[in-house]
PASEBA-1860 file (N, C-alpha, C; in nm, 3 decimals):
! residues 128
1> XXXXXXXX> 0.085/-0.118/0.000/0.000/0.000/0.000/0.090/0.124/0.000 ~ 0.055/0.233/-0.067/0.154/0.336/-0.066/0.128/0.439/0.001 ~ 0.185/0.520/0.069/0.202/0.604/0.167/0.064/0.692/0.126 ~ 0.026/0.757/0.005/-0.102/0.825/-0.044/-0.235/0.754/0.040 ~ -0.203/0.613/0.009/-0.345/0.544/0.002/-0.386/0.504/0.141 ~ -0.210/0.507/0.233/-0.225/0.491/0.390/-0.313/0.598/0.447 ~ -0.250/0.718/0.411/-0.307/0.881/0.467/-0.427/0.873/0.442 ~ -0.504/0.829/0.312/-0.612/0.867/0.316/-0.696/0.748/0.391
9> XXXXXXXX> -0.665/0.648/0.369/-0.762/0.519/0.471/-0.750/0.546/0.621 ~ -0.658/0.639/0.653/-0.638/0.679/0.793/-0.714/0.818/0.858 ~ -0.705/0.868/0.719/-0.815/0.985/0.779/-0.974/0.951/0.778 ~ -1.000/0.830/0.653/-1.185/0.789/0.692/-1.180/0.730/0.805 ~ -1.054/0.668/0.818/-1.091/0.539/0.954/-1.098/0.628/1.131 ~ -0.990/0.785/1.060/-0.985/0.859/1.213/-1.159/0.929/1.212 ~ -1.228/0.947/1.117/-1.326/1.040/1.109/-1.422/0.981/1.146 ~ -1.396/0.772/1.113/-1.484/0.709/1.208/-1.491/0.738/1.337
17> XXXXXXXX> -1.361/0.672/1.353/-1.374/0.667/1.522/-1.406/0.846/1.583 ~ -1.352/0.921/1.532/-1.423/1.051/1.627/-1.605/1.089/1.613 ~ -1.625/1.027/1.526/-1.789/1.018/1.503/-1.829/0.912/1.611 ~ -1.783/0.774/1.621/-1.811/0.746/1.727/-1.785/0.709/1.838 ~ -1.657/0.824/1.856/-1.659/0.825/2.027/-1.789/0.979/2.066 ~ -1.788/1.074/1.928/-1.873/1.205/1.981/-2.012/1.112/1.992 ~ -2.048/1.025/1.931/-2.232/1.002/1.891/-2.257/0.883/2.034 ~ -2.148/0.829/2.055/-2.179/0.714/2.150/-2.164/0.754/2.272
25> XXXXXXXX> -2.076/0.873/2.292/-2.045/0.941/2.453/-2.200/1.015/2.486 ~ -2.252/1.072/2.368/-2.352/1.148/2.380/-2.449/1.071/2.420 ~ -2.476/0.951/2.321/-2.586/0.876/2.378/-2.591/0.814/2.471 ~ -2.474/0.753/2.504/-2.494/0.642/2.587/-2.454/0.700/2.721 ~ -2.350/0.812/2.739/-2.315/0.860/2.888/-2.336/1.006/2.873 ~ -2.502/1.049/2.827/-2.496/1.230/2.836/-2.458/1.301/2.941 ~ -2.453/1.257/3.060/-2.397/1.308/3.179/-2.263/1.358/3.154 ~ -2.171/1.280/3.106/-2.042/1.308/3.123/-1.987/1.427/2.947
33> XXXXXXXX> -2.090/1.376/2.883/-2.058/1.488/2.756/-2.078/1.596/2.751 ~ -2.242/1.602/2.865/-2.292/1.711/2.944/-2.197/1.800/2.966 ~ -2.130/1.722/3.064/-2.028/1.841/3.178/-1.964/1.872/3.106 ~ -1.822/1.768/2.965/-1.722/1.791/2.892/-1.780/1.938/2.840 ~ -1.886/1.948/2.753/-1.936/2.046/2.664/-2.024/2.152/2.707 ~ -1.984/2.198/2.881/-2.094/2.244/2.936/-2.242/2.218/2.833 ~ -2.273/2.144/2.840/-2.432/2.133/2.771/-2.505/2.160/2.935 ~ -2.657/2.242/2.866/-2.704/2.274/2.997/-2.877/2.144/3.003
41> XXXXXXXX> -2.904/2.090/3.120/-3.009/2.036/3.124/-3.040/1.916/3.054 ~ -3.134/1.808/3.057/-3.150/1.671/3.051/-3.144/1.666/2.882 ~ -3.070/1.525/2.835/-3.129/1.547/2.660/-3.256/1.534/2.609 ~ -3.278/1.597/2.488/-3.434/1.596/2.420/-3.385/1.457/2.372 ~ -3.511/1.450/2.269/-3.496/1.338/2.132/-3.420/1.413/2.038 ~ -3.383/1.540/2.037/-3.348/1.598/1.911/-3.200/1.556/1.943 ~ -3.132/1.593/2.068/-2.989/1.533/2.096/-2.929/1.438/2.077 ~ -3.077/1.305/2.096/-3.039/1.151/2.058/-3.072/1.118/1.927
49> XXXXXXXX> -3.138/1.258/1.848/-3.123/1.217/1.718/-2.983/1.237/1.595 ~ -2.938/1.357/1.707/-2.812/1.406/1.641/-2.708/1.317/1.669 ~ -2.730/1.239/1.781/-2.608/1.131/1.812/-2.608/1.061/1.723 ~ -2.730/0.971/1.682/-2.719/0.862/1.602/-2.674/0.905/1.461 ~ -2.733/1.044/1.388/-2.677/1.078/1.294/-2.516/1.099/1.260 ~ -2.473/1.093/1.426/-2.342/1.131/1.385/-2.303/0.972/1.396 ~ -2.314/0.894/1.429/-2.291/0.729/1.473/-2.270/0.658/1.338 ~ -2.447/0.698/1.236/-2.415/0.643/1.101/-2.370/0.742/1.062
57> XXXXXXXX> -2.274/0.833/1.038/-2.206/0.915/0.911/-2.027/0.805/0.983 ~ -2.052/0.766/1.122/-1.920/0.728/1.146/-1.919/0.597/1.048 ~ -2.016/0.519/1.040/-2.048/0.385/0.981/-1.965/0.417/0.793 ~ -2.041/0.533/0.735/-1.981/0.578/0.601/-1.898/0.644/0.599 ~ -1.778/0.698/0.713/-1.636/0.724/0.680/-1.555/0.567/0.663 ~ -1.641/0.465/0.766/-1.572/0.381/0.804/-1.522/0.290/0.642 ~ -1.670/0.250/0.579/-1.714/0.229/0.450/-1.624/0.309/0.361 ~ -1.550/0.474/0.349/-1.513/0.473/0.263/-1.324/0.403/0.302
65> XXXXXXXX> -1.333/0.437/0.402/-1.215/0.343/0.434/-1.170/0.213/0.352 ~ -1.202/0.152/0.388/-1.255/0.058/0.309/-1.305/0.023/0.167 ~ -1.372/0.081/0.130/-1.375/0.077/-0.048/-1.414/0.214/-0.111 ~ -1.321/0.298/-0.064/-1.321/0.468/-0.137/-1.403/0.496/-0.284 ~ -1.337/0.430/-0.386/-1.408/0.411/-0.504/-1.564/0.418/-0.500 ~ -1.569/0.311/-0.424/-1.744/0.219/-0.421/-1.814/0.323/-0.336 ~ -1.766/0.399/-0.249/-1.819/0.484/-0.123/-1.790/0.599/-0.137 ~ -1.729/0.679/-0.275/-1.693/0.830/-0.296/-1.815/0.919/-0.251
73> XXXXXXXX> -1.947/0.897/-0.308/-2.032/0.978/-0.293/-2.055/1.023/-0.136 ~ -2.020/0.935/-0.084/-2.035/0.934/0.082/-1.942/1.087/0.162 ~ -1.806/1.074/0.041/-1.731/1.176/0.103/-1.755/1.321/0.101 ~ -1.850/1.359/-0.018/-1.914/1.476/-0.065/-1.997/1.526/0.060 ~ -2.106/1.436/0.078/-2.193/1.411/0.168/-2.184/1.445/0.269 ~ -2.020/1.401/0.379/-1.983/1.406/0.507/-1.927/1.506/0.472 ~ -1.895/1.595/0.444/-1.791/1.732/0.384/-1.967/1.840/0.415 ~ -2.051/1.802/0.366/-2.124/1.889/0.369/-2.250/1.891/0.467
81> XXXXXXXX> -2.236/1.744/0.557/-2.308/1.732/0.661/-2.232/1.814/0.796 ~ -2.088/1.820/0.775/-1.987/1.864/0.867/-1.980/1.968/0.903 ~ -1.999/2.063/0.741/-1.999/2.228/0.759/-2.124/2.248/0.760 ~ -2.254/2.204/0.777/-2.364/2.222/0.800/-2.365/2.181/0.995 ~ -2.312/2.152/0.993/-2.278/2.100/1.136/-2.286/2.265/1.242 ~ -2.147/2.257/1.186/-2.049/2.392/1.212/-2.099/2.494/1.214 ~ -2.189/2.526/1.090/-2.223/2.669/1.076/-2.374/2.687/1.129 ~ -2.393/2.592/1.203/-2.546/2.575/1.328/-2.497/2.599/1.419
89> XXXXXXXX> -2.409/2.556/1.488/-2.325/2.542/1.577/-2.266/2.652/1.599 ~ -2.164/2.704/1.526/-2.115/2.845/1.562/-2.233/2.955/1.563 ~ -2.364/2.954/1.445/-2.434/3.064/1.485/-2.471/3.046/1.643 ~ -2.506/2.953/1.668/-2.576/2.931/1.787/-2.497/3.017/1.916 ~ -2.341/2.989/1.883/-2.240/3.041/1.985/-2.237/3.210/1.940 ~ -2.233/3.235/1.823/-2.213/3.384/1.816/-2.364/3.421/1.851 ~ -2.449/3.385/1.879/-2.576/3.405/1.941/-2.588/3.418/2.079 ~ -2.505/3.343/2.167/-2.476/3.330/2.292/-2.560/3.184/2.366
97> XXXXXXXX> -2.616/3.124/2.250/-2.690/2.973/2.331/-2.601/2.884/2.289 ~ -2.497/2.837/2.290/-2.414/2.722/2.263/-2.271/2.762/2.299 ~ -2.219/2.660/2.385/-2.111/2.666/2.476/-1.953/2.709/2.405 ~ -1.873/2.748/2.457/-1.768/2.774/2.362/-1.709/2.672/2.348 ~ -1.706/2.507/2.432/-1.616/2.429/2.426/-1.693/2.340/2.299 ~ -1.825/2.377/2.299/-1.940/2.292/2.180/-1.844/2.356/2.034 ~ -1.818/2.501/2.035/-1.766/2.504/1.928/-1.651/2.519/1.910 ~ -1.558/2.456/2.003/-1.411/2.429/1.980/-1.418/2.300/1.941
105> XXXXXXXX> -1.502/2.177/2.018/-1.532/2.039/1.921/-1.565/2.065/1.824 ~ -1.611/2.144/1.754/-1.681/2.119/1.592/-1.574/2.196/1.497 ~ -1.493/2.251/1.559/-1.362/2.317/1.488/-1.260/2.098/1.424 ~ -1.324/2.079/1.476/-1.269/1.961/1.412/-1.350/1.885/1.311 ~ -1.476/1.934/1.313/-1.553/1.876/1.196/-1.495/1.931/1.054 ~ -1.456/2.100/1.078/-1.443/2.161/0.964/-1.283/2.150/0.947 ~ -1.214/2.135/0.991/-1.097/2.055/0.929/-1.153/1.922/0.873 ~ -1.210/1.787/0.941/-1.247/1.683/0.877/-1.303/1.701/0.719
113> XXXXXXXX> -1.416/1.840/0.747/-1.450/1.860/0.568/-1.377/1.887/0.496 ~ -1.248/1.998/0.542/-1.177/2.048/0.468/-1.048/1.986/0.320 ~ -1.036/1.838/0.465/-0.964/1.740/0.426/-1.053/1.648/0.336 ~ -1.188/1.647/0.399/-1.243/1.512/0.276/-1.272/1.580/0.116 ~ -1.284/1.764/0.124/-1.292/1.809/0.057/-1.167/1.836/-0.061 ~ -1.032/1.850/-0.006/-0.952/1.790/-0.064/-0.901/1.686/-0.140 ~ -0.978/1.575/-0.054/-0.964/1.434/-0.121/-1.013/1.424/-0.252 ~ -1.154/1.483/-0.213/-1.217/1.472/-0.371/-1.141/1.552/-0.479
121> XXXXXXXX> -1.137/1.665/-0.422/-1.019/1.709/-0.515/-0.892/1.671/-0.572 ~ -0.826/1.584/-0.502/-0.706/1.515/-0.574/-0.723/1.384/-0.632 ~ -0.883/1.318/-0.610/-0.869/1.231/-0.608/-1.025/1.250/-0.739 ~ -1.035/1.310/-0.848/-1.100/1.289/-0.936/-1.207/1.105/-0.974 ~ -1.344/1.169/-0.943/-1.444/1.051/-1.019/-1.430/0.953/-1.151 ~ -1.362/0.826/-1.155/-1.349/0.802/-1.273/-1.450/0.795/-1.344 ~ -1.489/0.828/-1.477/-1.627/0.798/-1.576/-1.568/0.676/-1.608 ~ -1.727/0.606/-1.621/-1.712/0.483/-1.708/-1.669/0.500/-1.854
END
């Protein structure tokens, strides 16, 4: 395998696992993600819906890991689920309802896009 193809199976496989250590800490121990992210008060359904969303997008970094080609469309996708992420997220903070440490975690989503956004870029769709 060549050093190109390491970097990039290493960045879907890291984008897994930070999807689900964020989606599984949330769901499964909100107490303690609570405190990490000053989050204030008990979770809705909307919190445990955002976990799981982030759980399966970890499932399709994992997937492109794994067969990039077969799973490209996926990377577009997470590039633009990420900065859609972000830019909820930071309004919320330049608003004053969302914690500053909420949007120092998501300062890593938008590197993650930045990079998958790159990928696609060096890494052109072959046509049949």
């Amino acid at each position: 395998m060549r050093n190109r193809d390491l970097y990039e199976r290493s960045l879907f496989v890291t984008a897994a696992c930070f999807s689900w250590a964020v989606g599984l800490l949330v769901l499964g121990r909100y107490e303690m993600a609570a405190h990490l992210l000053q989050l204030a008060g008990p979770p809705t359904f909307w919190v445990h819906l955002v976990a799981a969303t982030v759980i399966l997008f970890g499932v399709a970094y994992w997937l492109v890991a794994k067969q990039p080609r077969r799973y490209r469309p996926f990377i577009g996708l997470g590039a633009a689920a990420k900065l859609a992420f972000a830019a909820i997220i930071y309004y919320h903070w330049f608003s004053g309802d969302a914690p500053t440490r909420l949007a120092m975690l998501v300062n890593v989503d938008v590197i993650f896009a930045l990079l998958f956004l790159r990928y696609l870029r060096s890494r052109p769709a072959r046509t049949a």
